[in-house]
C-alpha positions in Angstrom: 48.9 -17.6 33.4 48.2 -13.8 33.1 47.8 -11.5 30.0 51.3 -9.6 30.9 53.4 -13.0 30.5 52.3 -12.9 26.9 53.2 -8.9 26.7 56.7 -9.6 27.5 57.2 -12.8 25.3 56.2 -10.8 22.6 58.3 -8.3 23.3 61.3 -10.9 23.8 60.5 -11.7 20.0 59.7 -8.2 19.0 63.2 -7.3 19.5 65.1 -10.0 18.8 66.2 -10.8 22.5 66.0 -14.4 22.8 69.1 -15.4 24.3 70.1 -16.1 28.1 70.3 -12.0 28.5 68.0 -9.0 28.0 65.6 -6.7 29.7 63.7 -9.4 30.8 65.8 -10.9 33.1 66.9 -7.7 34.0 63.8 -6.9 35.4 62.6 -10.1 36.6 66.0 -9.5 39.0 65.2 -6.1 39.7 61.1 -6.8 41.0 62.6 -9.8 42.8 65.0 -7.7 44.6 62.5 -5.2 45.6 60.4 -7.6 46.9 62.0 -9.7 48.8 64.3 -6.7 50.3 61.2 -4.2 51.0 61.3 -5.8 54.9 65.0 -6.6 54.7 67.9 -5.2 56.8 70.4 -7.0 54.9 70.2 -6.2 51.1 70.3 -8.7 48.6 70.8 -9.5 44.8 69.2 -11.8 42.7 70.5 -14.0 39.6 68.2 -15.5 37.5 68.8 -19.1 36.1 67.8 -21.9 34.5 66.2 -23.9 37.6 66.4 -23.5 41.3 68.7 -26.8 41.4 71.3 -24.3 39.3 70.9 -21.7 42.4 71.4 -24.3 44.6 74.1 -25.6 43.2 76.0 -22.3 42.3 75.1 -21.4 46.4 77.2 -24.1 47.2 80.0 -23.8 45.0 80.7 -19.9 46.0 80.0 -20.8 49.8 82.9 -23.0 49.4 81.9 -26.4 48.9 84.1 -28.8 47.2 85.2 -32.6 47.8 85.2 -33.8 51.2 83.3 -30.8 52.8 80.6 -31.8 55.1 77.5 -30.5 55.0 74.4 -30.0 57.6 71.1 -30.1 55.6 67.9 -31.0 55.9 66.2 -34.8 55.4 62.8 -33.6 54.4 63.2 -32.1 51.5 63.4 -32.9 48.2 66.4 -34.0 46.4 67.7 -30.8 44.5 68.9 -30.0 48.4 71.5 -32.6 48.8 72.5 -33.3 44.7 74.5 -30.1 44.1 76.1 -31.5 47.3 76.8 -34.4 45.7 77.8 -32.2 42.2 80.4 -31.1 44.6 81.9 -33.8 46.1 80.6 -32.6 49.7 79.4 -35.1 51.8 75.8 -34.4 53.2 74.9 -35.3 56.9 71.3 -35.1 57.0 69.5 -33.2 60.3 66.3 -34.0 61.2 62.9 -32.1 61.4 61.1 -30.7 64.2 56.7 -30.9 64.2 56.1 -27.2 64.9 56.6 -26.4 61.3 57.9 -30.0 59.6 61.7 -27.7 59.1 65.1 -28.8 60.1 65.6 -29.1 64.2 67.5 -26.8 66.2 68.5 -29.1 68.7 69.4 -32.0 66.3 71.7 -29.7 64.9 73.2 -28.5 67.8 73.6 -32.4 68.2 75.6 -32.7 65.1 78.0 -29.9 65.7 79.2 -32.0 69.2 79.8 -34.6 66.7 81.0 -32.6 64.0 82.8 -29.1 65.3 84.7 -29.4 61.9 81.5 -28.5 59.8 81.3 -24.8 58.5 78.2 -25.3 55.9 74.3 -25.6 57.0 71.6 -25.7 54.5 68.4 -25.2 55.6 64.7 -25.8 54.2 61.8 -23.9 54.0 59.6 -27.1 53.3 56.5 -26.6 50.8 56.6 -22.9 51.6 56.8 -22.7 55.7 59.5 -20.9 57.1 61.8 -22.4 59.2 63.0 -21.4 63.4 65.4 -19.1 61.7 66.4 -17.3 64.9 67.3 -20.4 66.6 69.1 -22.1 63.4 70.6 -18.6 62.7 71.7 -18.5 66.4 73.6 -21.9 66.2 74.9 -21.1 63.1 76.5 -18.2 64.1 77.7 -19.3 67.7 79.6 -22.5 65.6 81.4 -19.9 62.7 79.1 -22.0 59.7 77.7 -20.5 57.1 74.4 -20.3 56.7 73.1 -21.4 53.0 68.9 -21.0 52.6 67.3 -23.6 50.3 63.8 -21.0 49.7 62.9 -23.3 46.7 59.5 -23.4 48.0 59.0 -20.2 49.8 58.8 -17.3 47.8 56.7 -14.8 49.5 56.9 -16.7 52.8 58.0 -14.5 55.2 59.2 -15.0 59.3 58.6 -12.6 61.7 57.9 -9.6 58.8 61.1 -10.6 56.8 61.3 -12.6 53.2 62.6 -16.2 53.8 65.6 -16.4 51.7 67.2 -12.7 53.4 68.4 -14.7 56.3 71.6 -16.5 54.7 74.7 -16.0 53.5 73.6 -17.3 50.0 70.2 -18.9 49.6 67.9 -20.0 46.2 64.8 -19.8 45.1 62.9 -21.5 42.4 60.5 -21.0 39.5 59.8 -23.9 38.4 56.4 -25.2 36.6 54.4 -25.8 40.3 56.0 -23.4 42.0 53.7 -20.4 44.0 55.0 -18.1 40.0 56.5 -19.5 37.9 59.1 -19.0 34.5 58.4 -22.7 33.2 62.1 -23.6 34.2 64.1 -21.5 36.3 65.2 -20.1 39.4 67.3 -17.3 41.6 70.6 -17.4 43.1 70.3 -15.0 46.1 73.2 -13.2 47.4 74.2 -9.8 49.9 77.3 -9.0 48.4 78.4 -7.9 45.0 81.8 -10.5 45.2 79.3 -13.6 45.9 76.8 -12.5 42.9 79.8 -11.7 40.7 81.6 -15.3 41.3 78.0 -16.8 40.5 77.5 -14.7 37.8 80.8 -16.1 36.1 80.4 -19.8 37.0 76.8 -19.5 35.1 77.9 -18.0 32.2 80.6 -21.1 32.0 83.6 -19.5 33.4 84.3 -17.1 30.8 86.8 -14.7 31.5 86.6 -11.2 30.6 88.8 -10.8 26.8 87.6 -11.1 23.3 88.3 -14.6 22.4 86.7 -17.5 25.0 89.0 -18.2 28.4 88.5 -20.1 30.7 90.0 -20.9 33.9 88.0 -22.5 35.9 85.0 -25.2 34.8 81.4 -22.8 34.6 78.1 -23.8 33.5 75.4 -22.8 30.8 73.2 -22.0 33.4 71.8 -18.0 32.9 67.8 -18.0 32.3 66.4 -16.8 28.5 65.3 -14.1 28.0 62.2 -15.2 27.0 60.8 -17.5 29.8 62.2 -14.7 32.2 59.3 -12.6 30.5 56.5 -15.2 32.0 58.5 -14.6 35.3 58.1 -10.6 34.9 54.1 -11.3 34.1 53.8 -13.7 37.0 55.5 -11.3 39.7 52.9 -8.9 39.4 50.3 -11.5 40.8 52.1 -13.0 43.0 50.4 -12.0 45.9 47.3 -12.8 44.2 48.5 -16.7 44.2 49.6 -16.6 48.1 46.2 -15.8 48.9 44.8 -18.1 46.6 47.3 -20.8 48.3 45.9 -19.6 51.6 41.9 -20.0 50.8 43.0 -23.3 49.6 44.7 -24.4 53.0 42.2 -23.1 54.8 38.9 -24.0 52.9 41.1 -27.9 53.6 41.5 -27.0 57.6 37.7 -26.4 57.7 36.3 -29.4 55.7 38.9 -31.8 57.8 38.2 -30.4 61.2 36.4 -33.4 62.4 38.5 -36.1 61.4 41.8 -37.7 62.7 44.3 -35.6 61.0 46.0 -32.2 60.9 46.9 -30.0 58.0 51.1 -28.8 57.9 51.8 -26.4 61.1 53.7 -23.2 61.0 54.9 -21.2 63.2 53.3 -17.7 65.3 54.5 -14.3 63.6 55.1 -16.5 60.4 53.2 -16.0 57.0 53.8 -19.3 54.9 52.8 -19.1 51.0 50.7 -22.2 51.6 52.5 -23.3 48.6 51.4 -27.1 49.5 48.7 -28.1 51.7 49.2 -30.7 53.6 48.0 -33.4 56.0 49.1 -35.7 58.6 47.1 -39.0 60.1 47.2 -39.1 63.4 48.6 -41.9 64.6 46.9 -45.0 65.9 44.5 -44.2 63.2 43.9 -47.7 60.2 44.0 -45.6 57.0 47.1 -45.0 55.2 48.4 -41.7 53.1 48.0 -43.6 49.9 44.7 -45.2 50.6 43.9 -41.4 50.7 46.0 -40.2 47.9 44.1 -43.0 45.7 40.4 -41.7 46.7 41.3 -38.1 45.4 42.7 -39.6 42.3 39.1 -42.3 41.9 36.7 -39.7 43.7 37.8 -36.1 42.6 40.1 -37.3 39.2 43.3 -35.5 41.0 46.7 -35.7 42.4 47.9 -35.8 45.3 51.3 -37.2 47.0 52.8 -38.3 49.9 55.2 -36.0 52.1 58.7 -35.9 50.2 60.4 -38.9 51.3 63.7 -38.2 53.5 66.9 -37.9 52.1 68.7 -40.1 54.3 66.0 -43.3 53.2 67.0 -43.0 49.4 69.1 -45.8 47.9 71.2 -43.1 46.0 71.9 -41.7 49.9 72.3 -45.4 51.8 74.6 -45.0 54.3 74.5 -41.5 54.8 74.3 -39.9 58.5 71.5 -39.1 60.1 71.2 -36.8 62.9 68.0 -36.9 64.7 66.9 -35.4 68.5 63.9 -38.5 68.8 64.3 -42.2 68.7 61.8 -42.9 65.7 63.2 -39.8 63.2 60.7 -37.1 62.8 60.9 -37.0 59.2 60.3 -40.4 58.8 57.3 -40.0 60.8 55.6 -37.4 58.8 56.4 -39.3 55.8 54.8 -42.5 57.4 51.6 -40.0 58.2 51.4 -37.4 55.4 50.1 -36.7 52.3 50.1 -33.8 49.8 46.7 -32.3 48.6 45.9 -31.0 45.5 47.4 -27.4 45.4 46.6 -25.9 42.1 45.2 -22.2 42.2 43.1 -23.0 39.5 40.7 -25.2 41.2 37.0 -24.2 41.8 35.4 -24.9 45.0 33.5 -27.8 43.7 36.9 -28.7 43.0 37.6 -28.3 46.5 34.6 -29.8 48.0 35.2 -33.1 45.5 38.6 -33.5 47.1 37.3 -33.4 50.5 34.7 -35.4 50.1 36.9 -38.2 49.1 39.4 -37.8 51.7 36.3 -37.2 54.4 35.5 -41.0 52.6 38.7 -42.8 53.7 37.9 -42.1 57.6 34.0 -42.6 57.6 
């Protein structure tokens, strides 16, 4: 936290704006917007919310999705992904990653459209802040008539090839939630091109309410608009945000250089990308005796903090049993890095004795 957040909570009470509208969120959309659309041919237009799973969810329901669609979208990733699927009644088919940045795989879902030509919906993940092969995933899109729907939870101010992760689909998402790169407590961003799509959003978020005195409504909405007053931390936090990404990148790399000589590699991405290093990560290499949590538990012994494994795939959750799974390797590369991976301590406010602590203990598990 900053000294600005404060400024505009004060000011939220100060005038008496405390409900789900106000200046606030007015210009927490508007210094989104500019930012993300500064390196942008396409313009876009934000809506701020109550969480990222909301933006999600809203994404999906404007793109179309209702019972019986399927959907392509990533494994790894974490569950607010597939659920507003699920809200939906679509039916998720999950497409594997690839290892040059941990994202969904081109070719596995080229795969699943020769098994599934009927499919018109793709949601793709920029996992723990590293963009995605957008020009590949656009290309298939495109060449197969789906939309394209971006799930940039994690990757505010990531950006591929000069351009703001989260300007590439038809509708994407972003999230501000509590460990997010900024943050608004709870919340998040519907992201849209067109003034049709944001309007449609904007009316299934403020629960369907049609446009006369008393309170019609013709379709089911939601109660999902963001206060006025946690969109005030949000307009506080934008103005460092830049600060944090390159506070996320001294921590990934300060990690890359104490791990250098042991058997393991921190999360790849991809040339002419800039990832917010929102999560730093690691992978064992393989044929190597030490497992992610025997790591995970000398961080939390040695250094007194958390770390995680990789998220776990979708399609190896009980709540997903069943569920398709297409993959372009025999052994599923999201299982894989699961198997292998672990999630290091992230937070910008660590010190580098902090740092060093952390390293020591996972330099501990391999000596």
């Amino acid at each position: 936290m900053h000294a600005e957040e404060l400024q505009y909570i004060n000011e939220a009470f100060e005038k008496n704006w405390i409900a789900p509208v106000g200046f606030n969120i007015d210009n927490l959309e508007k210094a989104v917007d500019d930012y993300i659309n500064a390196a942008s041919p396409v313009k876009y237009k934000t809506l701020a919310l109550c969480s990222g799973t909301a933006a999600l969810h809203l994404a999906y329901k404007v793109a179309g999705i209702t019972k019986g669609t399927p959907v392509f979208v990533s494994d790894s990733t974490y569950c607010a992904t597939a659920f507003p699927i699920t809200y939906e009644g679509g039916v998720p088919i999950f497409i594997d990653s690839e290892r040059d940045s941990w994202n969904m795989d081109p070719e596995a879902l080229e795969k699943a459209f020769k098994l599934h030509p009927e499919v018109k919906h793709v949601v793709i993940v920029h996992l723990f802040g590293t963009p995605a092969k957008l020009d590949e995933l656009t290309e298939v899109c495109a060449r197969h008539g789906a939309v394209l729907i971006e799930d940039a939870a994690e990757a505010l101010s990531s950006f591929y090839h000069g351009r703001h992760c989260g300007t590439f689909g038809k509708y994407n998402a972003f999230s501000f939630n509590g460990n997010k790169i900024i943050t608004t407590s709870s919340g998040g961003m519907f992201v849209a091109p067109d003034k049709e799509a944001w309007d449609k959003a904007m009316y299934y978020a403020t629960q369907s309410r049609d446009p006369v005195p008393w309170f019609e409504h013709k379709e089911i909405g939601y109660n999902y608009r963001l206060s006025n007053v946690l969109a005030g931390i949000g307009r506080g936090q934008m103005l460092h945000l830049d600060e944090h990404h390159a506070l996320k990148k001294h921590i990934y790399e300060t990690y890359k250089e104490g791990f250098k000589d042991l058997p393991l590699t921190m999360n790849p991405y991809l040339p002419d990308t800039e990832p917010n290093f929102w999560l730093s990560c690691a992978l064992i290499d393989r044929n190597v005796d030490v497992k992610p949590m025997t790591v995970l538990d000398a961080i939390s012994a040695q250094a007194n903090a958390e770390g995680r494994p990789i998220w776990k795939p979708m399609s190896l959750q009980d709540v997903y049993a069943g569920s398709e799974l297409v993959k372009s390797e025999d052994y599923p590369v999201g299982y894989d890095l699961y198997d292998r991976g672990f999630c290091l301590p992230s937070d910008i406010k660590m010190t580098e004795a902090d740092m060093q602590r952390i390293i020591a203990a996972v330099r501990s598990c391999f000596t």
